[in-house]
Backbone as CSV, one residue per row, in Angstrom:
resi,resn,N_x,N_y,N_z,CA_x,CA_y,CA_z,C_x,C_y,C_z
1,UNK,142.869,70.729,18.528,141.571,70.101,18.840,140.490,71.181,18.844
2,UNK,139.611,70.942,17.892,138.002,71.618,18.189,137.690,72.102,19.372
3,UNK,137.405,73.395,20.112,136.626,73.190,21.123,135.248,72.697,21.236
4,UNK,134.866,73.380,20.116,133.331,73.391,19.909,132.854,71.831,19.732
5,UNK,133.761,70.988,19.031,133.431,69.643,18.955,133.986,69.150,20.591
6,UNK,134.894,69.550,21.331,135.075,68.924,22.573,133.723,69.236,23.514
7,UNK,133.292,70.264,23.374,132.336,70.543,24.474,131.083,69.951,24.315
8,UNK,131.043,69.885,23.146,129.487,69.172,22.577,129.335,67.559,22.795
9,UNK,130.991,67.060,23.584,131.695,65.394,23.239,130.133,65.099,25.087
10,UNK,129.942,64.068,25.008,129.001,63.942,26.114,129.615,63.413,27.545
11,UNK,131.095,63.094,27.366,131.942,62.867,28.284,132.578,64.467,28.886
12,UNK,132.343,65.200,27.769,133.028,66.507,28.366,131.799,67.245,29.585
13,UNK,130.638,66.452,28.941,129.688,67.662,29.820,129.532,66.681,30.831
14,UNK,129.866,65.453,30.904,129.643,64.504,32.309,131.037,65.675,33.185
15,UNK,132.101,65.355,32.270,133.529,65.957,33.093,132.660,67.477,34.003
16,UNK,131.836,68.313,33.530,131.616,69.540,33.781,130.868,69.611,35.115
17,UNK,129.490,68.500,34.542,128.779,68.391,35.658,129.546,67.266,37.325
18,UNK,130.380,66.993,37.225,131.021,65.751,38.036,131.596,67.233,38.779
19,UNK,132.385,67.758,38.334,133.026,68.879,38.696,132.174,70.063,39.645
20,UNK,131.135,70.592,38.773,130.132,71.036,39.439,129.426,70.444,40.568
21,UNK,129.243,69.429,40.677,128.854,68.735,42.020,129.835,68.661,42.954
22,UNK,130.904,68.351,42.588,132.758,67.769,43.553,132.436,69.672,44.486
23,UNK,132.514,70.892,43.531,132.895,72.036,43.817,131.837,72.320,45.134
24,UNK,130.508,71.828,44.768,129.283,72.319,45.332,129.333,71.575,46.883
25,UNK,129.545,70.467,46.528,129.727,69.231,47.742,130.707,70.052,48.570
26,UNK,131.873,70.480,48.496,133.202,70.814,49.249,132.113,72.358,50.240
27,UNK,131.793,73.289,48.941,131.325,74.638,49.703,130.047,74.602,50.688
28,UNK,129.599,73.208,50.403,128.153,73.121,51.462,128.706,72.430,52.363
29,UNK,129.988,71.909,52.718,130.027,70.989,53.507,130.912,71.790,54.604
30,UNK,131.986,72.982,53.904,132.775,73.603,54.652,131.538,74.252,55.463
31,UNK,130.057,75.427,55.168,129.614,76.108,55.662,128.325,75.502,56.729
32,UNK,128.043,74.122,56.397,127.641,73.268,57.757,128.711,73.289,58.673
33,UNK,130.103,73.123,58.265,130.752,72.582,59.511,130.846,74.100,60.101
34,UNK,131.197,75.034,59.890,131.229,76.000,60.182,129.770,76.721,61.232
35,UNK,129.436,76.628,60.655,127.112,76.943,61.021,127.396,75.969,62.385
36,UNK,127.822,74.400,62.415,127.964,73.657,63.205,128.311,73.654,64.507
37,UNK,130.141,74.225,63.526,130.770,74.636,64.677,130.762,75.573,65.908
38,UNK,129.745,77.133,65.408,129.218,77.603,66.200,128.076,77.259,67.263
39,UNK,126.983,76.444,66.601,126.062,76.105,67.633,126.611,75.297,68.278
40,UNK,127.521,74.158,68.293,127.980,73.123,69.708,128.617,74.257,70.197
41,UNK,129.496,74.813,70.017,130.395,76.160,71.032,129.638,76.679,72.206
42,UNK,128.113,76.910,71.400,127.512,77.699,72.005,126.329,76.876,73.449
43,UNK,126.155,76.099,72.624,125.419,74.449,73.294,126.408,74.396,74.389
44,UNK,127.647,73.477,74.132,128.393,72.948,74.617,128.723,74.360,76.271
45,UNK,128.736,75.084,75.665,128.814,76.313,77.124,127.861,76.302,77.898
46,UNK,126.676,76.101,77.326,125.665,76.421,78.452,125.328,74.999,78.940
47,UNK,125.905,73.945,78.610,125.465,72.532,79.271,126.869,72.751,79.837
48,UNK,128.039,73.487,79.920,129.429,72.928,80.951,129.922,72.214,80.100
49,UNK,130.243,71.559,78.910,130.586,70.054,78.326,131.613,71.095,77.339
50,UNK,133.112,69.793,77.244,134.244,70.551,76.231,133.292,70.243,74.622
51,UNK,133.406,71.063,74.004,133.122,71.003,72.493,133.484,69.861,71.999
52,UNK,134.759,69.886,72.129,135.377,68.647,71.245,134.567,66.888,71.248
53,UNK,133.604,67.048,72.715,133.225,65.746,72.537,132.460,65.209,71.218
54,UNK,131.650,66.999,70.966,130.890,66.728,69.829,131.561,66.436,67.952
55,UNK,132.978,66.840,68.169,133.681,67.456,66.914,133.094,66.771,65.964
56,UNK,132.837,65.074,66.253,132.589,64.344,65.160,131.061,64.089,64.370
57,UNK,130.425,64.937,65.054,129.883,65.408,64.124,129.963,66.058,62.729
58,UNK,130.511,67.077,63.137,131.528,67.958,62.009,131.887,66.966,61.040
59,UNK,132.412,65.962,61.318,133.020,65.053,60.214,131.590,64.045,60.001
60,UNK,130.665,64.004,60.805,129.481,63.140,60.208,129.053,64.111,59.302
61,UNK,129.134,65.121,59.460,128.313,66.069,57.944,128.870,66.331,56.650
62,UNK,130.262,66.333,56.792,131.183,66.381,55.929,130.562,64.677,55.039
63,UNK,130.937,63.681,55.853,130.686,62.311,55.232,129.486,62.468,54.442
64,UNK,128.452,62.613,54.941,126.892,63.191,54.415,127.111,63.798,53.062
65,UNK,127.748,64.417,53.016,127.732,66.134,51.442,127.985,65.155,50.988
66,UNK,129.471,64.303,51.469,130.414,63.827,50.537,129.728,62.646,49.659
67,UNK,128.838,61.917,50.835,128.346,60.448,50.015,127.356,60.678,49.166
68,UNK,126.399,62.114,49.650,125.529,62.563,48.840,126.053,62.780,47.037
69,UNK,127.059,63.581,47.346,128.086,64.280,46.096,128.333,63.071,45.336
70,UNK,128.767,61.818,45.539,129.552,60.407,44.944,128.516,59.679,44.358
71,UNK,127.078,59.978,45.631,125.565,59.167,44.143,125.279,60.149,43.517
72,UNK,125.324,61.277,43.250,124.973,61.861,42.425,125.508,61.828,41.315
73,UNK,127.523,61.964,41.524,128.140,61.559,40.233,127.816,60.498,39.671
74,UNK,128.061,59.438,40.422,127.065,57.704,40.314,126.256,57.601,39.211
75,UNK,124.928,58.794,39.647,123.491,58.408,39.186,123.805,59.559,37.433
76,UNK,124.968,60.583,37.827,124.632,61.713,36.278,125.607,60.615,35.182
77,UNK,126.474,59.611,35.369,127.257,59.327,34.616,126.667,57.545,34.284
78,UNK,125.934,57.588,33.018,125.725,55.912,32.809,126.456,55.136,32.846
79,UNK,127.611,55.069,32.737,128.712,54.073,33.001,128.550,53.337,34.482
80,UNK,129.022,55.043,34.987,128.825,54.576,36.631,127.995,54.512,37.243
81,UNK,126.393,55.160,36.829,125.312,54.425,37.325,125.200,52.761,37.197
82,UNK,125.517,51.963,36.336,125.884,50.979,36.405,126.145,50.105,36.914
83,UNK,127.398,50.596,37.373,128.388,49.634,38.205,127.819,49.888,39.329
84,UNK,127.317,51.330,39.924,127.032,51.883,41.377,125.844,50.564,41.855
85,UNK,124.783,50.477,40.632,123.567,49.607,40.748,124.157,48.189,41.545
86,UNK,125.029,48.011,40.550,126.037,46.135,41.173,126.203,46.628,42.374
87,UNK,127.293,47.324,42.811,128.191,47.904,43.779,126.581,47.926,44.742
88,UNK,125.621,48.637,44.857,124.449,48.904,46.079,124.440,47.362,45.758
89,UNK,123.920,47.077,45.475,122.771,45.524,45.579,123.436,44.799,46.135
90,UNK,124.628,44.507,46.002,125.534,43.389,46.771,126.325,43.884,48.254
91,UNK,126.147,45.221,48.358,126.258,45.588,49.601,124.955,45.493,50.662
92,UNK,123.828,45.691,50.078,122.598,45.939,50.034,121.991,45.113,52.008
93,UNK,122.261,44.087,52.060,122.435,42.790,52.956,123.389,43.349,53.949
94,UNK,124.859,43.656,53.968,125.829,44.062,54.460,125.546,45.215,55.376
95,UNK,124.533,46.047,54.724,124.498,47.472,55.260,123.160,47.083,55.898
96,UNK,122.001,46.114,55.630,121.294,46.201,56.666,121.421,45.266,57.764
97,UNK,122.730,44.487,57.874,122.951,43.598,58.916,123.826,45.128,59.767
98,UNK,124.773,45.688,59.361,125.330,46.898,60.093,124.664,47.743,60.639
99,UNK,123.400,47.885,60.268,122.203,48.941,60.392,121.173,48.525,61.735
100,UNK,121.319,47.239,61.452,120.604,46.357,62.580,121.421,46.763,64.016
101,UNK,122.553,46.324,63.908,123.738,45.985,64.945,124.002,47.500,65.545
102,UNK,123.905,48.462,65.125,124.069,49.876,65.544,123.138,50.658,65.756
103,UNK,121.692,50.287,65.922,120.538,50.771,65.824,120.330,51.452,67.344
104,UNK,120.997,50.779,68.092,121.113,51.309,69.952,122.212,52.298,69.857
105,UNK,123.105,52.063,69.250,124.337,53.258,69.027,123.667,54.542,68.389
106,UNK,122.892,54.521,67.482,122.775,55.902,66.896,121.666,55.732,67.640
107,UNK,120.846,55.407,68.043,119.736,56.197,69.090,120.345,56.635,70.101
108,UNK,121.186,56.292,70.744,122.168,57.141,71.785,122.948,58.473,71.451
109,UNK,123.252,58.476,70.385,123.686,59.726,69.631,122.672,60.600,69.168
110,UNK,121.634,60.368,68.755,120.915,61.088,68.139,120.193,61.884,69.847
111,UNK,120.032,61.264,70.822,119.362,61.248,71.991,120.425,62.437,72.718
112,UNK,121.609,62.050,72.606,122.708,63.180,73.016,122.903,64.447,72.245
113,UNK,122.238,64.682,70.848,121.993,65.401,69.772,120.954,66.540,70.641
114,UNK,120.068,65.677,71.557,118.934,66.411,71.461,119.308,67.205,73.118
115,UNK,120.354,65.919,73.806,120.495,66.785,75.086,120.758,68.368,74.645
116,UNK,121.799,67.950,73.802,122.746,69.648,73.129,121.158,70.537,72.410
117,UNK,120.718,69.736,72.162,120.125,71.242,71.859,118.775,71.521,72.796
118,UNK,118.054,70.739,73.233,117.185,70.890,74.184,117.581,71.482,75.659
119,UNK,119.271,70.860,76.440,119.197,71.288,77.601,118.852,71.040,78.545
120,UNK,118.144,69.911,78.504,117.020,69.373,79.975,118.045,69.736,81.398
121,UNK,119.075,69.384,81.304,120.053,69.538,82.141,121.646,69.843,81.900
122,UNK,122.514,70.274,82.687,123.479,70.330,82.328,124.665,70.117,83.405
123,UNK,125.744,69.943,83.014,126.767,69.432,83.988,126.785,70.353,85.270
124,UNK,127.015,69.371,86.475,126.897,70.045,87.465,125.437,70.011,88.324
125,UNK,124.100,69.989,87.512,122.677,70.115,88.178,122.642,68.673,89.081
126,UNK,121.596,68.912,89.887,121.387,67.844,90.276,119.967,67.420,89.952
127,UNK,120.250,65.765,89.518,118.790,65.765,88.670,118.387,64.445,89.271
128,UNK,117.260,63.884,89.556,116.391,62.605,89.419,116.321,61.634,88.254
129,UNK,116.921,60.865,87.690,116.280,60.291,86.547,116.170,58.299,86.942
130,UNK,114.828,58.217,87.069,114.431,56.918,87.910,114.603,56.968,88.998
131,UNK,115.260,56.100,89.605,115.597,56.165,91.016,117.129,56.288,91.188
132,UNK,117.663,57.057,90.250,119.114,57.389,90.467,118.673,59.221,90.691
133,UNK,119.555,59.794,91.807,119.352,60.750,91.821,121.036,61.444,92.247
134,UNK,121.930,62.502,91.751,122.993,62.742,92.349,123.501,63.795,91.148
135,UNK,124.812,64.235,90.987,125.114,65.617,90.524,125.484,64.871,88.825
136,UNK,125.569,66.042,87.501,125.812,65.273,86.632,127.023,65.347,86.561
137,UNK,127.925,64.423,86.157,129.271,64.981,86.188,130.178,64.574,84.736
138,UNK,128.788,64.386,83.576,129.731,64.434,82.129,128.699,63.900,81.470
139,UNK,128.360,64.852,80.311,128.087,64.205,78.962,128.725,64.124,78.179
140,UNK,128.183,62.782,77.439,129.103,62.490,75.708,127.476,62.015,75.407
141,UNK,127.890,62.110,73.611,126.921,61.743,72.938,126.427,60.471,73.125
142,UNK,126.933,59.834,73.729,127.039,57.745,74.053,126.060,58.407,75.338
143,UNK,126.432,58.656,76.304,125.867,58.239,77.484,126.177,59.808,78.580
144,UNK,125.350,59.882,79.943,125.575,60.644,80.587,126.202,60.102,82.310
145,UNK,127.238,60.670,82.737,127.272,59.915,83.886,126.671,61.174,84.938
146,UNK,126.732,60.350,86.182,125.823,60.819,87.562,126.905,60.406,88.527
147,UNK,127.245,61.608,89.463,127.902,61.455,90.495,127.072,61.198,91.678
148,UNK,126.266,60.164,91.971,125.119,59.775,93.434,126.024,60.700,94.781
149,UNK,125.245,60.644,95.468,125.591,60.836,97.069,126.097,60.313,97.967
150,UNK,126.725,59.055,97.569,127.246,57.961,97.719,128.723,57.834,96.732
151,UNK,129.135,59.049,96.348,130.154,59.103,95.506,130.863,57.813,94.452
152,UNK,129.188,57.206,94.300,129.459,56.440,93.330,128.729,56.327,91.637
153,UNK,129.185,56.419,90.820,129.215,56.836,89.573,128.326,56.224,88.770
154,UNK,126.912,56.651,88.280,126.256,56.108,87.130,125.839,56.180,85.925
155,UNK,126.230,55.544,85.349,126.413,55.586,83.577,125.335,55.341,83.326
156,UNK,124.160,56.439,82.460,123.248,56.657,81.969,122.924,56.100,80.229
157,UNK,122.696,55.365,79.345,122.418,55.163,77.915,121.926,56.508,78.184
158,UNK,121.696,57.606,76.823,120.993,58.817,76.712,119.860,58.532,76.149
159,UNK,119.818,57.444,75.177,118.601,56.801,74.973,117.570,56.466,76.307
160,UNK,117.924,56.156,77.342,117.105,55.791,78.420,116.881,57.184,79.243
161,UNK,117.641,57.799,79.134,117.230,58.942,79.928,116.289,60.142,79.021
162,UNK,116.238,59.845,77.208,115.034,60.462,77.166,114.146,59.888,76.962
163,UNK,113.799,58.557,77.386,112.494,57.707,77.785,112.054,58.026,78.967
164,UNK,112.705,58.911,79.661,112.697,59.087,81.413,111.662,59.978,81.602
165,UNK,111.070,60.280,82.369,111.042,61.565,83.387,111.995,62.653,84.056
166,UNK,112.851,63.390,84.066,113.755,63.787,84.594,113.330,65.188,85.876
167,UNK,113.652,64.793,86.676,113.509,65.880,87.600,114.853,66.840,88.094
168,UNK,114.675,68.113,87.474,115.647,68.822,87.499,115.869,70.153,88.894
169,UNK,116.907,69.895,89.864,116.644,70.578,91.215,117.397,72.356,90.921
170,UNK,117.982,72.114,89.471,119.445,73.141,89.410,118.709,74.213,88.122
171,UNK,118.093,73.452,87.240,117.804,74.112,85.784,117.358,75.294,85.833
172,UNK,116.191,75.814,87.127,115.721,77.404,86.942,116.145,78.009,88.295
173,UNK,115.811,77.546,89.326,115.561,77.947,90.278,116.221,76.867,91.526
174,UNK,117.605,77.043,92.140,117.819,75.757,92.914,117.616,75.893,94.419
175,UNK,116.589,76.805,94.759,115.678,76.582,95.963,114.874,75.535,95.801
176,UNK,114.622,75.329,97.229,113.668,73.994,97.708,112.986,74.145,98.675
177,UNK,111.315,74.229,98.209,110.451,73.875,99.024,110.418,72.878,99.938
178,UNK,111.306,72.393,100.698,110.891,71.031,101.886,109.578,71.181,102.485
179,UNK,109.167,69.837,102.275,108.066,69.746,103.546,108.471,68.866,104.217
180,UNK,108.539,68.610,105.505,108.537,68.071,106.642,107.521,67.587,107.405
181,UNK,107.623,66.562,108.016,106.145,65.885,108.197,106.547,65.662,109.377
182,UNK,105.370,65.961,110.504,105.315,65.559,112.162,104.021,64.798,112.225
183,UNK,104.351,63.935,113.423,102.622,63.364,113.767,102.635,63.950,115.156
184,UNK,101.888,64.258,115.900,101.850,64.063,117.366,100.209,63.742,118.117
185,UNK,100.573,63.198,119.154,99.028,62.147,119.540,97.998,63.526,119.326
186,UNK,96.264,62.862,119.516,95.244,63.545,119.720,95.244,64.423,121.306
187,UNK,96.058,63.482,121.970,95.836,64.426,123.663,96.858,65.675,123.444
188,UNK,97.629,66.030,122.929,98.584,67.272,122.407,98.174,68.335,122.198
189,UNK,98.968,69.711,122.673,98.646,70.869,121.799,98.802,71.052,120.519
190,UNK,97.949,71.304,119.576,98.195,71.216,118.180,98.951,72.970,118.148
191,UNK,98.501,73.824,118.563,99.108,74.880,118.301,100.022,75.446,119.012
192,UNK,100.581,74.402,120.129,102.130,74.553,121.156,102.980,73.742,120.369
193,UNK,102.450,72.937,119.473,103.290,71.860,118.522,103.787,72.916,117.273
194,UNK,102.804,73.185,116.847,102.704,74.049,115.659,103.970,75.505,116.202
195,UNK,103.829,75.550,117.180,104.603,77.338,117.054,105.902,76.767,117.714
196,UNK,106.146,75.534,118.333,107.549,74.752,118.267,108.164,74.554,116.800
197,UNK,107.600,73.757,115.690,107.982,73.504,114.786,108.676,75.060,114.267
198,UNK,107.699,75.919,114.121,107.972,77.063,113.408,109.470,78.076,114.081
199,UNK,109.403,77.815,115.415,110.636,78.490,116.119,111.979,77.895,115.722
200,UNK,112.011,76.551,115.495,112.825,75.638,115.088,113.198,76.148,114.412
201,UNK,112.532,75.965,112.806,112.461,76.252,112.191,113.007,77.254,111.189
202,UNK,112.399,78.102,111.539,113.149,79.550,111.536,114.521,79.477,112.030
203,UNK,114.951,79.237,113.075,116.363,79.387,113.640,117.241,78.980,112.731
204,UNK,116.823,77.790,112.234,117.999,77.172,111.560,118.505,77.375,110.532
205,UNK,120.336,77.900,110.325,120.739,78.424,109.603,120.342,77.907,107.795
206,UNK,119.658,77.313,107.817,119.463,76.803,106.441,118.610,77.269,105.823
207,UNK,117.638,77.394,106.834,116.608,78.656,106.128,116.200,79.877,105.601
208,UNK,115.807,80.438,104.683,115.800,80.894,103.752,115.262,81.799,103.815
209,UNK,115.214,83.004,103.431,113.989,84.075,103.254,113.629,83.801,101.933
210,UNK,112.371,83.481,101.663,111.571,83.225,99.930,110.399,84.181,99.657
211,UNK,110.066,85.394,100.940,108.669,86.075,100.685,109.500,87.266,100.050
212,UNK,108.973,88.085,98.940,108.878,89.288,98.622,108.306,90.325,99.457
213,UNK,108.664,91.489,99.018,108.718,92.673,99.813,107.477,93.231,100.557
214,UNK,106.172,92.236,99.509,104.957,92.846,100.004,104.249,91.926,100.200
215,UNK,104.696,90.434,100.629,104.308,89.156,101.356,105.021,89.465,102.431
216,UNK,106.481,90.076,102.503,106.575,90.380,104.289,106.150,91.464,104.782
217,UNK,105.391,92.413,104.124,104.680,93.838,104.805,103.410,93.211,104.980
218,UNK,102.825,91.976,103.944,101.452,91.652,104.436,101.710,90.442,105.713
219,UNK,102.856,89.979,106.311,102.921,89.636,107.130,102.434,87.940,106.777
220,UNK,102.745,87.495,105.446,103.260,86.222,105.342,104.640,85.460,106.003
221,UNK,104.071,84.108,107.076,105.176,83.880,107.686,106.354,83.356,106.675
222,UNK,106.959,83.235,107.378,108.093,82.515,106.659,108.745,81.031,106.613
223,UNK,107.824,80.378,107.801,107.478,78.976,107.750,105.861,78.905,107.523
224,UNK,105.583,78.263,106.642,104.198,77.761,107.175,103.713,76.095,107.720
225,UNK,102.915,76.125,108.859,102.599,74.675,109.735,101.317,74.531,108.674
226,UNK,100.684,73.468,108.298,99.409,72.916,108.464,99.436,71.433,108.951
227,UNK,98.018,71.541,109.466,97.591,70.573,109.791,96.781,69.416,108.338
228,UNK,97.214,68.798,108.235,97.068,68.165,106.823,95.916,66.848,106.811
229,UNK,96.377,65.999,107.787,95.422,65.016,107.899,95.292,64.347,109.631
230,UNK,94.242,63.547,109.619,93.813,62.746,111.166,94.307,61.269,110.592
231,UNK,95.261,60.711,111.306,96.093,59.335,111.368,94.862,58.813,111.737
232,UNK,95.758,57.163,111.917,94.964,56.086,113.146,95.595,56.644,114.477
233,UNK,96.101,56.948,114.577,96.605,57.218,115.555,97.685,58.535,116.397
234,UNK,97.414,59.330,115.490,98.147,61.148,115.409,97.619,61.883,114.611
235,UNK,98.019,63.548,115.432,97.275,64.338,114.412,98.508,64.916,113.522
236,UNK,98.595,65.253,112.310,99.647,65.179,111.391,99.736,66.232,110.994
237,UNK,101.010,67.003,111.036,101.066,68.288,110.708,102.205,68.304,109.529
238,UNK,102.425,69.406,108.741,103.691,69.143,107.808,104.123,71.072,108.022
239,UNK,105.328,70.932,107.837,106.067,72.167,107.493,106.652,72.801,106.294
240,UNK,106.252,73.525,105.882,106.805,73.947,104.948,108.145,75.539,104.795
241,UNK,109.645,74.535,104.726,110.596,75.316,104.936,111.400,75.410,103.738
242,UNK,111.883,76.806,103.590,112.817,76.846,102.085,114.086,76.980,102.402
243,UNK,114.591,75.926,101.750,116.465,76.054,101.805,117.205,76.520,100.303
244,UNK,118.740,77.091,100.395,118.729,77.429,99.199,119.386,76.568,97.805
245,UNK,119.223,74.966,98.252,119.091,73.917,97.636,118.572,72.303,98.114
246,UNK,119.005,71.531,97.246,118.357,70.046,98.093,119.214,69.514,98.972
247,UNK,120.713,70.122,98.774,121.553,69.246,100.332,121.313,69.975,101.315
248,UNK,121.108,71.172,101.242,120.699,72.044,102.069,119.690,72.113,103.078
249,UNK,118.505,70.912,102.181,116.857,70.742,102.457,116.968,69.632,103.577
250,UNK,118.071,68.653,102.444,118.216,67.386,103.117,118.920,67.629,104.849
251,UNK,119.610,68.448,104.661,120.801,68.642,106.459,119.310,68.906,106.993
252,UNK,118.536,70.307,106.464,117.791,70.901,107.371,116.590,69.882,108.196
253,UNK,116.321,69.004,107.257,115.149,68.034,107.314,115.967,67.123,109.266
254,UNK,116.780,66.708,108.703,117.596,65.731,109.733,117.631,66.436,111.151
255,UNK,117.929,67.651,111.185,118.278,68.460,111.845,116.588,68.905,112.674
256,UNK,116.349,69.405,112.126,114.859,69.734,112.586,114.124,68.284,113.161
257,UNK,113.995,67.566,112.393,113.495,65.929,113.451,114.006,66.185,114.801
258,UNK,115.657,66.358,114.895,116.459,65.980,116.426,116.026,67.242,116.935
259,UNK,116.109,68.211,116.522,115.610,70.050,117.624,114.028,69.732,118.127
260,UNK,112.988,69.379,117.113,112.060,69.404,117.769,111.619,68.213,118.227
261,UNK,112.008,66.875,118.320,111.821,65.473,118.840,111.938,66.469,120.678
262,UNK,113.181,66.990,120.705,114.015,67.846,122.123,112.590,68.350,122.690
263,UNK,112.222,69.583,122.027,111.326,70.231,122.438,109.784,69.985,122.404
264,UNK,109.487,68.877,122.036,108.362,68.010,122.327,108.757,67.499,123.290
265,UNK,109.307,66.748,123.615,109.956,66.061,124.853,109.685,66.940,126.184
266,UNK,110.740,67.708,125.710,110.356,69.034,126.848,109.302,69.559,127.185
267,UNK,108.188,69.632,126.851,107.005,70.676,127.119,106.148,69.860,126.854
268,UNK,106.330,68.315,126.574,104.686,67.803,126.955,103.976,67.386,125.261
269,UNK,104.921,67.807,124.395,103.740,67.056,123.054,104.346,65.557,123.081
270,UNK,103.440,65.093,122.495,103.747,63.197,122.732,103.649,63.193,120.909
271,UNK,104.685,62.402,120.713,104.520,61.844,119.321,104.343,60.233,119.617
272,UNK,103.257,59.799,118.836,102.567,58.630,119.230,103.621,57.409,118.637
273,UNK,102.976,56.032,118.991,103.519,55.139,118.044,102.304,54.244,118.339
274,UNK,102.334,53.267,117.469,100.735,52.248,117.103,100.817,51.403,118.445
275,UNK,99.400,51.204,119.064,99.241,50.354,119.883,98.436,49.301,119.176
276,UNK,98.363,48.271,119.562,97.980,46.906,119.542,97.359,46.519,120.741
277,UNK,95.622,46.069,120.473,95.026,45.587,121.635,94.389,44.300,121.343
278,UNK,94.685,43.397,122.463,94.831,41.771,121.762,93.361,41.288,122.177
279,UNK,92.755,40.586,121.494,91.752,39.995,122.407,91.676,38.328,121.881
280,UNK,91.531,37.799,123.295,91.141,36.233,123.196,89.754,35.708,123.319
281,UNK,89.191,34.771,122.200,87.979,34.547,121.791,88.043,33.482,122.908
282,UNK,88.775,32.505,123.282,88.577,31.479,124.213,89.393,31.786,125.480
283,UNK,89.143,31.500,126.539,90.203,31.454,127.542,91.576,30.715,127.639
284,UNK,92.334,31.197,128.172,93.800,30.556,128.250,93.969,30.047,129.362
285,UNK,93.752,28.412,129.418,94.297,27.443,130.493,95.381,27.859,131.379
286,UNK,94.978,28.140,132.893,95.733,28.176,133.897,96.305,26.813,134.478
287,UNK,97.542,27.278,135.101,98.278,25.956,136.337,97.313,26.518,137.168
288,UNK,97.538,25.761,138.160,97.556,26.164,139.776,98.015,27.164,140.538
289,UNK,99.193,27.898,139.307,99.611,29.387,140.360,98.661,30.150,139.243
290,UNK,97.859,30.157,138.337,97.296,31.218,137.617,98.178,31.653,136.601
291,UNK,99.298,30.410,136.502,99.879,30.971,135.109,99.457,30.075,133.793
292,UNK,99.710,31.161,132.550,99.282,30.076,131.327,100.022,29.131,131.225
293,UNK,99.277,28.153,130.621,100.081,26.090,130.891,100.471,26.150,129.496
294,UNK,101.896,25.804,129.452,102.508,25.386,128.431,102.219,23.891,127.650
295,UNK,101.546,24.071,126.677,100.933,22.877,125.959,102.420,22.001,124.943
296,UNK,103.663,22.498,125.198,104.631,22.148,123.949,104.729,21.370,124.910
C-alpha cells in the first residue's frame, strides 16, 4: 500500500486528528487532576475537612476534557458531525428537563466549591449563620452541619449559607469583647456601682488580660464601666470584659449578674424595676364599710 496515497486518503487525516485530540484530552485531564489534587489537600487542611469528600471533583474534570474531547471528534469528522446533530437535538428536551431538576444541587456544590476556596469558616469555629449559632462539625459539598449548644445538629444547604451573613467567633481572633449591661435606680451611687462591677469583674477567672505593654504602663484599665444611657426608670451602665472565647463570655456574663446582684444588695445600690401609677378619672362606689361595691 502507498503511503503517500494513504496519508493524503481524508479518513487517514480524520484518523490523525481524532487521535491528536483522544492524546491531548487524556494529558490535560491527568494535569488538572493533579493541579486539583493539590489545592483540595491544601484547602481541605486548613478548613479541618478529609479530602476525599471533594475527590469527585477530580472525576468532574476528567468528565469535562473527556466530553469536551468526544464534540470535538463529533464536530472534526462529517459523518459524525451528523449523527452528533440527531443525537443533541433529541436529547436536547431531556437535558433541559435534568438541568431544571438539579439546578439546587449544583448551586450547593458550586457554593461548597467556594467554601474550599474562600474559607469563611472552618470545622470546629463557632459561627452565627441566621439564628442558628453553635460549633461546625462537617462540611461536604451538599451541605454544612452545626453542632448548636443544645447538642443538637443543623444541616445547613451551602447555598443558603452563602446567601447569609455569617458571623465568625474562631476565624482570626477567638477573644470576646462582652458587654454586660446593669441598670441601677437614679437614688444610687453611680461610681460605688461602677467600682463594684469592675472588682467583680476583674476577679473572675475568665477574664482576660487584652491591654499591651504600653496601654498597661499608660494605665488603661482592664475593665472598662460606662455609663451609656438614662432609662425610664435607671441609670444604665454597661461593662466591658474580655474572655478568651464566647463560652467563656457566656459563663462569665451569668456569673457576674449573681456576684454583683450580691454586692448591690449588700452596700445599698438598688436595681430598679417599673412602677405603675394608676389614676381614676371617676370615683369608685363605696359600701358602708368604705369598701369598693362589687357591681358583678
Amino acid at each position: 500500500m502507498n503511503f503517500d496515497k494513504l496519508s493524503n486518503h481524508p479518513a487517514f487525516n480524520y484518523v490523525v486528528i481524532c487521535t491528536i485530540i483522544a492524546v491531548g484530552a487524556v494529558i490535560l485531564s491527568t494535569l488538572l487532576r493533579k493541579s486539583l489534587s493539590l489545592f483540595l489537600k491544601k484547602r481541605s487542611g486548613d478548613l479541618k475537612v478529609d479530602p476525599t469528600k471533594y475527590s469527585f471533583l477530580k472525576n468532574a474534570v476528567s468528565f469535562v476534557v473527556y466530553s469536551g474531547a468526544i464534540m470535538a471528534i463529533f464536530y472534526t469528522v462529517p459523518v459524525l458531525r451528523n449523527l452528533g446533530t440527531t443525537l443533541f437535538a433529541s436529547a436536547g428536551i431531556l437535558a433541559a428537563i435534568l438541568g431544571f431538576a438539579s439546578q439546587q444541587a449544583f448551586s450547593n456544590i458550586i457554593s461548597g466549591i467556594f467554601i474550599v476556596i474562600f474559607k469563611p469558616f472552618r470545622v470546629g469555629d463557632i459561627i452565627e449563620v441566621g439564628t442558628f449559632v453553635g460549633f461546625v462539625e462537617d462540611i461536604t459539598l451538599r451541605h454544612t452541619v452545626i453542632q448548636d449548644f443544645e447538642n443538637r445538629r443543623v444541616i445547613i444547604p451551602n447555598s443558603n449559607i452563602s446567601a447569609e451573613n455569617i458571623k465568625n467567633s474562631s476565624i482570626k481572633d477567638q477573644r470576646i469583647n462582652k458587654r454586660i449591661f446593669f441598670g441601677i435606680s437614679y437614688d444610687s451611687d453611680v461610681e460605688k456601682a461602677t467600682q463594684i462591677i469592675i472588682e467583680e469583674a476583674t476577679n473572675h477567672p475568665n477574664c482576660i488580660e487584652w491591654r499591651s505593654k504600653e496601654e498597661i504602663k499608660q494605665g488603661v484599665p482592664l475593665v472598662h464601666v460606662r455609663l451609656i444611657s438614662f432609662g425610664d426608670s435607671s441609670v444604665n451602665l454597661r461593662a466591658n470584659v474580655w474572655a478568651k472565647g464566647p463560652i467563656e463570655a457566656f459563663e462569665m456574663e451569668c456569673d457576674l449578674y449573681r456576684s454583683v446582684k450580691k454586692r448591690f444588695d449588700a452596700e445599698g445600690i438598688e436595681i430598679p424595676f417599673p412602677h405603675r401609677t394608676l389614676v381614676f378619672k371617676n370615683p369608685i362606689p363605696q359600701n358602708e364599710k368604705g369598701q369598693p361595691e362589687n357591681k358583678t
